[in-house]
C-alpha positions as CSV (number, residue, x, y, z in Angstrom):
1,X,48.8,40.3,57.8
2,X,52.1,40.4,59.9
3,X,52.9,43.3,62.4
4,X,55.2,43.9,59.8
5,X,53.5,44.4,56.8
6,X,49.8,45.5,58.8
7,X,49.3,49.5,57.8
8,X,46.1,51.5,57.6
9,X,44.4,51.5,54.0
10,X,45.9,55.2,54.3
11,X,49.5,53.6,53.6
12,X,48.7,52.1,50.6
13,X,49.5,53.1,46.9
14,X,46.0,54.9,46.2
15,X,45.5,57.9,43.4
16,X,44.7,60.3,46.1
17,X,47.5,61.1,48.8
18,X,47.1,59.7,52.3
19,X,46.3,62.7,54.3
20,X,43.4,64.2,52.4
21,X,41.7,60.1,52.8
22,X,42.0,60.3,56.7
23,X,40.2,63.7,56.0
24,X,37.4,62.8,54.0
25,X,37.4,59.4,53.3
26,X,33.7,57.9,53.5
27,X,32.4,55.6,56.4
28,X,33.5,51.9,55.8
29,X,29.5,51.1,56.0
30,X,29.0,53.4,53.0
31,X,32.1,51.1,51.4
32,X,30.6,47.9,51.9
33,X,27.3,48.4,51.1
34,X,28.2,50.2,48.0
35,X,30.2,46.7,46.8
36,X,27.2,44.5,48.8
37,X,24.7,46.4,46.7
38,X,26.8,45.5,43.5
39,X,27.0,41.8,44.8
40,X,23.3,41.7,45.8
41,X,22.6,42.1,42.4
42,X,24.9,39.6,40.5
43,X,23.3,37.1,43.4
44,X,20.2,37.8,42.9
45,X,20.1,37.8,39.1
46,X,21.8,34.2,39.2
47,X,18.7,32.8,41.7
48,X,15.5,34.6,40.1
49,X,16.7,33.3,36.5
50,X,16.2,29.8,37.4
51,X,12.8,30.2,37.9
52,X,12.3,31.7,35.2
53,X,13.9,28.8,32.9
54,X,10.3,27.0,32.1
55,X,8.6,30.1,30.4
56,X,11.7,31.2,29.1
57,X,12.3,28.0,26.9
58,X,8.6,28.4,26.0
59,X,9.0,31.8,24.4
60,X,12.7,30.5,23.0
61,X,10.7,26.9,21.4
62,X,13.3,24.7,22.9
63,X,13.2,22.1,25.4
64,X,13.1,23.4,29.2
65,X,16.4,21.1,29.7
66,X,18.1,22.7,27.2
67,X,17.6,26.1,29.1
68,X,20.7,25.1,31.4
69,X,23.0,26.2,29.0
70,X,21.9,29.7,29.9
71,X,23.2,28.8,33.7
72,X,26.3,26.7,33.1
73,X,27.5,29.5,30.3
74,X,27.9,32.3,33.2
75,X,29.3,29.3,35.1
76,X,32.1,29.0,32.7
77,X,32.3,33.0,32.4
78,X,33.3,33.2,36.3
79,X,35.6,30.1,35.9
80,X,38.3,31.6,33.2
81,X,38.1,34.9,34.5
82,X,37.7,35.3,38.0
83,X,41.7,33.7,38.5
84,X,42.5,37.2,36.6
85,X,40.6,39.6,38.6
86,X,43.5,40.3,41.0
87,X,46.3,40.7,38.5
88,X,43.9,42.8,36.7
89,X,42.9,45.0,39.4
90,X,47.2,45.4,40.3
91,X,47.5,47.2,37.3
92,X,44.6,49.5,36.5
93,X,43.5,49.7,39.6
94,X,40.4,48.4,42.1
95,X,38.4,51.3,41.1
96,X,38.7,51.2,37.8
97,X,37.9,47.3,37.5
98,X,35.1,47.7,39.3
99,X,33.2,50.1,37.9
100,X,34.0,48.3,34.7
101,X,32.7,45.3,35.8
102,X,29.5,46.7,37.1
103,X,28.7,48.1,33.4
104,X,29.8,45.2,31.7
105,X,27.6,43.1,34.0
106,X,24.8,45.7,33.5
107,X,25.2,45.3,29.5
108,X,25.5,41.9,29.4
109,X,22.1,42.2,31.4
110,X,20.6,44.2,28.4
111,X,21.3,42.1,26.0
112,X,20.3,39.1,27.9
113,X,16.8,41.0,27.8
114,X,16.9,41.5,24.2
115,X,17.8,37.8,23.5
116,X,15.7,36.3,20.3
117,X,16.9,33.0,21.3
118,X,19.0,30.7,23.3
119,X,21.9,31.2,21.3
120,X,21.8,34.8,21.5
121,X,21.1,34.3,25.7
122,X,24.2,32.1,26.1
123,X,26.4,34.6,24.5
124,X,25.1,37.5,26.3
125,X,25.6,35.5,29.5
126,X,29.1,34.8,29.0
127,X,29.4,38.9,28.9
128,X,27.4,39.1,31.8
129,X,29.6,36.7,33.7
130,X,32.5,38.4,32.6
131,X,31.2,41.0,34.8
132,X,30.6,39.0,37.5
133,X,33.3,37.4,37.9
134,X,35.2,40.7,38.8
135,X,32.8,42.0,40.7
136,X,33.0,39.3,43.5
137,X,36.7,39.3,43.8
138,X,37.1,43.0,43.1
139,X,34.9,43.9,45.8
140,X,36.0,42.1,48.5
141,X,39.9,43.7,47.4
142,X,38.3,46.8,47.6
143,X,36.7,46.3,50.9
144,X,40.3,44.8,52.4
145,X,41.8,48.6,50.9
146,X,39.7,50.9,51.7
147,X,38.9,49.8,55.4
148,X,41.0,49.9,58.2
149,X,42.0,46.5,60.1
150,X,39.8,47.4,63.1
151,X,36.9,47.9,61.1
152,X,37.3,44.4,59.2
153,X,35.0,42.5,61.0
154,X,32.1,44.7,60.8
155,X,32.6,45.9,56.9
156,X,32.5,41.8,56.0
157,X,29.5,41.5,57.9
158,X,27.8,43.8,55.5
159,X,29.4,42.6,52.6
160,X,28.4,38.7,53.3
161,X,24.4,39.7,53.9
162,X,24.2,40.0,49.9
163,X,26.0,36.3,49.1
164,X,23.4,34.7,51.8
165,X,20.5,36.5,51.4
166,X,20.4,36.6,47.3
167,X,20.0,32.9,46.6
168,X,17.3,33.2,49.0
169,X,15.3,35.9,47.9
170,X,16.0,34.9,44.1
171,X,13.0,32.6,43.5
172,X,9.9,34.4,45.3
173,X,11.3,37.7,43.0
174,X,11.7,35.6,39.6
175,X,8.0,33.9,40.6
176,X,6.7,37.2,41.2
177,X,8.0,39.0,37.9
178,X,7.2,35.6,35.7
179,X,4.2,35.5,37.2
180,X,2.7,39.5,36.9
181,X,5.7,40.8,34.2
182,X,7.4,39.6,31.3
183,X,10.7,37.3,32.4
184,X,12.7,40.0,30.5
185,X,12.7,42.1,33.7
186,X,14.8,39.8,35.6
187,X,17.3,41.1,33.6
188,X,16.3,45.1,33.4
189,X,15.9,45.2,37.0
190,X,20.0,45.3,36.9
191,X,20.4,48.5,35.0
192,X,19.0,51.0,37.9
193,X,21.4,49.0,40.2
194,X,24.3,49.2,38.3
195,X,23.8,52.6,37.1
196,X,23.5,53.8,40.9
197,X,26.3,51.3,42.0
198,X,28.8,52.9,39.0
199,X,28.1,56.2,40.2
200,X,28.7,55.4,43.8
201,X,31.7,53.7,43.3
202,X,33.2,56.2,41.6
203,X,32.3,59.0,44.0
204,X,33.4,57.2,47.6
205,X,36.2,54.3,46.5
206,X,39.5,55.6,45.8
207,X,41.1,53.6,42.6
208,X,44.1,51.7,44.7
209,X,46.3,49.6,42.5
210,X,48.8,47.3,43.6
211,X,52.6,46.4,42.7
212,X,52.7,44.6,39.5
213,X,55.9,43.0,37.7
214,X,53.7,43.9,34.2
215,X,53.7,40.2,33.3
216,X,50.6,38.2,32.8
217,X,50.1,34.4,33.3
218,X,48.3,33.7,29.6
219,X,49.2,30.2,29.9
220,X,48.2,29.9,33.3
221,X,44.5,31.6,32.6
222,X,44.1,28.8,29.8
223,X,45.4,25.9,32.1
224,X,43.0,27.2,35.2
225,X,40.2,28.3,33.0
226,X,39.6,25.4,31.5
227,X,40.0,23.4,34.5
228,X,37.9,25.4,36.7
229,X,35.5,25.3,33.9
230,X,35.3,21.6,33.7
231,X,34.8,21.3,37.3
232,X,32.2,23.6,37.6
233,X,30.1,22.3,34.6
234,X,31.2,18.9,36.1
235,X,29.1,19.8,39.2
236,X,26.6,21.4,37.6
237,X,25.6,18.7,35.3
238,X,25.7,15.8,38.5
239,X,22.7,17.8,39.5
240,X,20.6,16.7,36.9
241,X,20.0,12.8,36.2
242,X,21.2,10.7,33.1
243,X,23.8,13.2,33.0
244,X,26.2,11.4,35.6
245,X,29.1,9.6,32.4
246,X,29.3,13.4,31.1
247,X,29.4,15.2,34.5
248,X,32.2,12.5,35.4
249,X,34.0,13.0,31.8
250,X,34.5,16.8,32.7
251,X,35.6,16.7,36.4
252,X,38.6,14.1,35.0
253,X,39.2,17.2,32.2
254,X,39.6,19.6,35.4
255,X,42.0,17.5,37.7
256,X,44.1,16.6,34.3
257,X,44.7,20.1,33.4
258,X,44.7,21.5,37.3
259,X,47.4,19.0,37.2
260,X,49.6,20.8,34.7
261,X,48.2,24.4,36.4
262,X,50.1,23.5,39.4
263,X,53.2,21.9,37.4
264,X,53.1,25.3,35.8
265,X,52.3,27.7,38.6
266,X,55.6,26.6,40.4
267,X,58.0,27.5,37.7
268,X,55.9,30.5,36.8
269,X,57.0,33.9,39.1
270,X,53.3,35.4,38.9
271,X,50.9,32.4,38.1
272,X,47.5,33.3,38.2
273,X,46.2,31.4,41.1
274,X,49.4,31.4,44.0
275,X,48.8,27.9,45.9
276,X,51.8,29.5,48.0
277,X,49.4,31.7,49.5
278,X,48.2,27.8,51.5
279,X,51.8,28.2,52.9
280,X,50.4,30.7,55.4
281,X,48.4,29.3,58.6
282,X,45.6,31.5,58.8
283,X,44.7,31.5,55.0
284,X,45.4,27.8,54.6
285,X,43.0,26.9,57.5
286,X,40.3,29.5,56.4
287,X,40.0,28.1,52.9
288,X,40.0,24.8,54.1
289,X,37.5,25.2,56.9
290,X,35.4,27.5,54.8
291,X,35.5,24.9,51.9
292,X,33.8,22.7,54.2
293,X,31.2,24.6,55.3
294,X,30.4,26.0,52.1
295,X,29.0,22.7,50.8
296,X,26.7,23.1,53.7
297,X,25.8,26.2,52.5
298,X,25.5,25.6,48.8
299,X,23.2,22.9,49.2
300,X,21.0,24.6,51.6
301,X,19.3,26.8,48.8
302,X,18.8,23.8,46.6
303,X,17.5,21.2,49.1
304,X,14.9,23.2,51.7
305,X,13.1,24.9,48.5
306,X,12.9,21.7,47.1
307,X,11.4,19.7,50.2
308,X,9.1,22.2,51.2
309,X,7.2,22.1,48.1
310,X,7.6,18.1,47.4
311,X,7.8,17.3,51.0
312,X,5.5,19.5,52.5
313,X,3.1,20.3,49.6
314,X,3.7,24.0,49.8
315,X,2.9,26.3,47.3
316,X,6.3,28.1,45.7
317,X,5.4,31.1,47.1
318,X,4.5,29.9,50.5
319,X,7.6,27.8,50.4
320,X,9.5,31.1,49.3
321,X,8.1,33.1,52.3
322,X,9.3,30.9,54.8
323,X,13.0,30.4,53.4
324,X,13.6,34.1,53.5
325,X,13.8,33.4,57.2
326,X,17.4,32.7,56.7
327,X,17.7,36.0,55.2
328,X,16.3,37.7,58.2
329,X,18.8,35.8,60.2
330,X,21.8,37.1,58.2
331,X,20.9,40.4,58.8
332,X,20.5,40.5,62.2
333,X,23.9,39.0,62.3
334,X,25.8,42.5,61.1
335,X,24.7,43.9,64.4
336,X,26.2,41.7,66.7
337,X,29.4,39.8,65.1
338,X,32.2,42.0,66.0
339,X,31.5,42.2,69.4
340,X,31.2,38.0,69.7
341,X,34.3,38.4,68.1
342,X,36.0,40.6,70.5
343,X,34.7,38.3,73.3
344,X,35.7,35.1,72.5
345,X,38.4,35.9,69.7
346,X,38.0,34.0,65.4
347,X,39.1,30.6,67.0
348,X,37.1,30.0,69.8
349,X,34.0,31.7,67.8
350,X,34.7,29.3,64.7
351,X,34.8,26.2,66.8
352,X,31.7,26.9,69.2
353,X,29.6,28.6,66.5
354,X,30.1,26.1,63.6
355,X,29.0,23.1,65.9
356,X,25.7,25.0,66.7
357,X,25.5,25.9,62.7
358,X,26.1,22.7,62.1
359,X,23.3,21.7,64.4
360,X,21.0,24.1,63.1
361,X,21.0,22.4,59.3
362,X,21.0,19.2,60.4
363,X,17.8,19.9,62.1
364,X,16.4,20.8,59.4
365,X,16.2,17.3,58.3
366,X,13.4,16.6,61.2
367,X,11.2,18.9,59.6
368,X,7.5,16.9,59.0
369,X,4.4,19.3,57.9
370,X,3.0,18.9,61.1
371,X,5.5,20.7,62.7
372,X,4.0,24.6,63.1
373,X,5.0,27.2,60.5
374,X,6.6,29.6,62.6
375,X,8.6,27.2,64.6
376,X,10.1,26.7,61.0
377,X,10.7,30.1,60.5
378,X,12.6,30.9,63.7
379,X,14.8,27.8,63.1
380,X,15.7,28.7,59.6
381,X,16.2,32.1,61.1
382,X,18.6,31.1,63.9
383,X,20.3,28.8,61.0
384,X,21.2,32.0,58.9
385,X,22.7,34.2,61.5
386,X,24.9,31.4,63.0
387,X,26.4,30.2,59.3
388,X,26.0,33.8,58.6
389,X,28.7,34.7,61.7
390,X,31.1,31.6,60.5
391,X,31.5,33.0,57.2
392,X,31.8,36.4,58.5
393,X,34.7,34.9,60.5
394,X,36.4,33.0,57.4
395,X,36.3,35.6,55.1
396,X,38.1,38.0,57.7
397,X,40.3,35.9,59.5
398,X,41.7,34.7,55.8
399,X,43.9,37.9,55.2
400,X,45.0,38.1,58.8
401,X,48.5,37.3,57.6
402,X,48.2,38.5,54.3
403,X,51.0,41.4,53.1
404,X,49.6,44.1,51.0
405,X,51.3,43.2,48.2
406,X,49.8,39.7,48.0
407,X,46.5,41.3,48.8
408,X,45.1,41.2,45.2
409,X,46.3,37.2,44.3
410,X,44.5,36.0,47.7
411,X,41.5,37.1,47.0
412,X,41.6,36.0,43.3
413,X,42.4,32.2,45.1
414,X,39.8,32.8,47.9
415,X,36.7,34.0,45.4
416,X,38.0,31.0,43.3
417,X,37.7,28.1,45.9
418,X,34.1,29.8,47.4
419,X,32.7,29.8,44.2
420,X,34.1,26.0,43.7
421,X,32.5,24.9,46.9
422,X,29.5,26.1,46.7
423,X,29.1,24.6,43.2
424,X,29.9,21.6,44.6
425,X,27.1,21.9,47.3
426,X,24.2,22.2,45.1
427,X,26.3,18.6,43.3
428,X,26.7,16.9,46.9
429,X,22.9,17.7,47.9
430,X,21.5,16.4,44.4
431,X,23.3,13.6,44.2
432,X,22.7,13.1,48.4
433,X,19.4,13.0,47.4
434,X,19.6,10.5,44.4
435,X,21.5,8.4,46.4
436,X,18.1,8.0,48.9
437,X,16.0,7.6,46.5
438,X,18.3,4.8,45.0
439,X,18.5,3.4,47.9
440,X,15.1,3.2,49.5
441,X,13.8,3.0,45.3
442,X,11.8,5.8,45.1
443,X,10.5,7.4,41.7
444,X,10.3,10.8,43.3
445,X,12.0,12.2,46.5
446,X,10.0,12.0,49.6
447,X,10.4,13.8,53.0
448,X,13.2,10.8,54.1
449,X,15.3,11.6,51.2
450,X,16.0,15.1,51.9
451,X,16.3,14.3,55.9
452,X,19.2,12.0,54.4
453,X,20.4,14.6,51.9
454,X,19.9,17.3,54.8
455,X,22.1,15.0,57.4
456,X,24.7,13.8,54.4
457,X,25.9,17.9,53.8
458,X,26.2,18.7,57.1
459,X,28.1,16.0,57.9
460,X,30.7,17.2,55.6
461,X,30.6,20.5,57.3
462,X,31.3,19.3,60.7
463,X,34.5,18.1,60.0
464,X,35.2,21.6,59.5
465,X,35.3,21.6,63.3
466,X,38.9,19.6,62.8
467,X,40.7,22.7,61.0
468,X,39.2,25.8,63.2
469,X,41.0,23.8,66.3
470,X,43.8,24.8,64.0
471,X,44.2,28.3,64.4
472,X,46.1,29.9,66.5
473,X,44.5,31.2,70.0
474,X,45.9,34.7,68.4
475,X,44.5,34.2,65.1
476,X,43.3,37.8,63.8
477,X,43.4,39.4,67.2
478,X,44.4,42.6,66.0
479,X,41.4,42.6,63.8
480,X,39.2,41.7,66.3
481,X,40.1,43.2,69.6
482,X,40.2,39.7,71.4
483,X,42.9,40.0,73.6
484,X,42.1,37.8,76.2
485,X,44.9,35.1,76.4
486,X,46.5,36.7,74.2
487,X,50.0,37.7,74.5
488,X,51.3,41.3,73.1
489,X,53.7,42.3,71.4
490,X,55.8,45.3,72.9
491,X,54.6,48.4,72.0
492,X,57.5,49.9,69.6
């Protein structure tokens, strides 16, 4: 945001007045872990359902293949709606979208649980992602309200610990409940959560709406929806081999028709997704960057799983136990990112921190079974705090220049682009992987295909390194208390 348009959350047009928020408004922790709590679950319910695919499509009589559907159907879900979650959250309000979203989310979890069959499952997924895909967006508009700009820093920590740690805690919880339960509690698990989050949400978060023209972009939902659709299936479907002319088919399907989104957007005075938001330096450098490293970070979850049970000959549980270290490492970044941050200031943090992120994945390809378990541990550890810390610093630095009254439509485009990238992780590590075993004509991936996939990734997010020596030496010093170098404005 501009010095300009920067006020507290106070200032903003909320259902309660101002002065009786300074007064009782809750803690910003209480904030975002409220909306972490409600993200936590949507992330976890994504990561324990894929381990549960094979017993599902035994109980369902179809091919465990043809269980994707249940995956790529929430895919789609998040791709046509998430682009409306800020124009949707302008008019009735962030409160009010929210707390919808969690019960939708929560319903569409029911009746996933009561599904007879597949067909039934891939509807009720499309409901559950219909949730979900306002939740994510939502929240982090919620978060960007409610909290004021000194506070920005530490309230994103807490809110990122749910989008790292989820993926990673996902399979050991869908081993354990397949394993000793019924795979229908993945999905009940939600309804305490939700039911706790919907009740929170409504106590502590005030229902701020934003300044809407009352015009909505239909054409522009279709035209972005199906292109971000076809993009994401796209990736999702060059994961998986023999699928490659199909996968291909559909990522032409999404440039064609994000080709006539952005024709449209520019005559359109509202569109749905604002590419003039990538007009402004700080946002247009933090998507960018954060793009980058986000394929990093997408592929992670897919690869190391992967290698340390087909590399290593660990046991899915063992192999479970020891990627949660990344989990740990998250965590234990929240303590100590905003005061890195009012050291060294978002661009000098960005630059130095990414490189030893960076570092820290790429090591992971010299990982042999004779190297000692712990050693592992503490390297996976170290891994998720620093990428833990860079995202922390994206997702904050990103609305630095953002007005309040663009507020809603930049976190629409941002949610849009991470969920993008990190789609297109999981496709750059499978087919990083492929590639290998092409290569070196292996039948089955061996410990030198995933040090190649490992090395391929990361190589794409250190060029990330090009755009944070883009920002400016300034760049969100106001939200982090760097001033060192730093010129100030006159006090008024």
């Amino acid at each position: 945001m501009s010095d300009q348009t920067c006020q507290s959350p106070q200032a903003l047009p909320i259902t309660t007045p101002a002065p009786e928020i300074q007064k009782t408004g809750p803690n910003f922790r209480i904030i975002a872990l409220i909306i972490a709590s409600a993200m936590f679950m949507e992330q976890l319910d994504a990561t324990v359902l894929a381990t549960a695919l094979p017993t599902m499509a035994r109980d369902f009589g179809v091919q465990p293949q043809s269980m994707s559907l249940a995956l790529t159907s929430y895919l789609l879900s998040l791709a046509i709606f998430i682009p409306a979650s800020g124009k949707i959250a302008d008019r009735f309000g962030s409160r009010t979208v929210f707390s919808a979203a969690i019960a939708v989310f929560v319903f569409g979890s029911i009746l996933c649980a009561q599904a007879p069959d597949l067909r039934f499952l891939v509807g009720a997924r499309i409901v559950q992602g219909l949730g979900g895909a306002m939740m994510l967006p939502v929240g982090r508009l919620v978060l960007l309200r409610s909290v004021a700009r000194k506070d920005f820093v530490s309230a994103t920590s807490w809110l990122l610990i749910p989008a790292l740690v989820g993926p990673i805690l996902g399979p050991p919880v869908g081993g354990l409940i397949v394993t000793y339960f019924d795979w229908r509690w993945i999905f009940y698990i939600n309804v305490p959560i939700g039911c706790i989050g919907f009740i929170l949400v409504s106590r502590f978060i005030a229902n701020v709406k934003g300044e809407s023209d009352g015009r909505f972009d239909f054409l522009g939902f279709l035209l972005s929806g199906i292109s971000l659709g076809s993009f994401l299936f796209g990736f999702e479907m060059a994961s998986r081999p023999g699928e490659t002319e199909q996968a291909a088919l559909l990522v032409v399907i999404g440039v064609v028709f994000g080709v006539g989104y952005l024709a449209h957007a520019k005559r359109h005075p509202s569109p749905i997704l604002d590419f003039s938001l990538m007009r402004i330096s700080s946002f247009n450098t933090s998507v960018i960057a954060g793009s980058l490293t986000r394929i990093t970070q997408g592929a992670q979850p897919f690869l190391l799983p992967l290698m340390l049970q087909l590399g290593f000959g660990l046991s899915a549980a063992r192999a479970g136990g020891i990627v949660v270290a990344t989990a740990v490492g998250s965590m234990l970044m929240k303590v100590v990112a905003p005061k890195i941050l009012r050291r060294v200031g978002f661009r000098s943090g960005l630059i130095v921190n990414g490189l030893v992120a960076t570092f820290g994945y790429a090591l992971c390809a010299a990982f042999r079974p004779d190297w000692p378990l712990p050693l592992i541990f503490g390297i996976l550890m170290c891994c998720g705090f620093f990428m833990s810390f860079q995202f922390t610093a994206y997702n904050t630095v990103a609305y630095d220049e953002i007005g309040r009254e663009r507020m809603s439509s930049a976190t629409s485009f941002y949610t849009t682009f991470q969920q993008l990238m990190l789609s297109l992780g999981i496709c750059v590590g499978a087919l990083a992987l492929s590639g290998s075993m092409l290569v070196r004509s292996h039948a089955a991936p061996e410990l030198g295909d995933f040090s190649a996939a490992f090395l391929v990734v990361t190589a794409i997010s250190l060029t990330a390194t090009i755009w944070n020596l883009r920002f400016s030496r300034s760049a969100g010093s106001d939200i982090s208390g760097h001033t060192k170098g730093v010129a100030k404005a006159p006090a008024e």
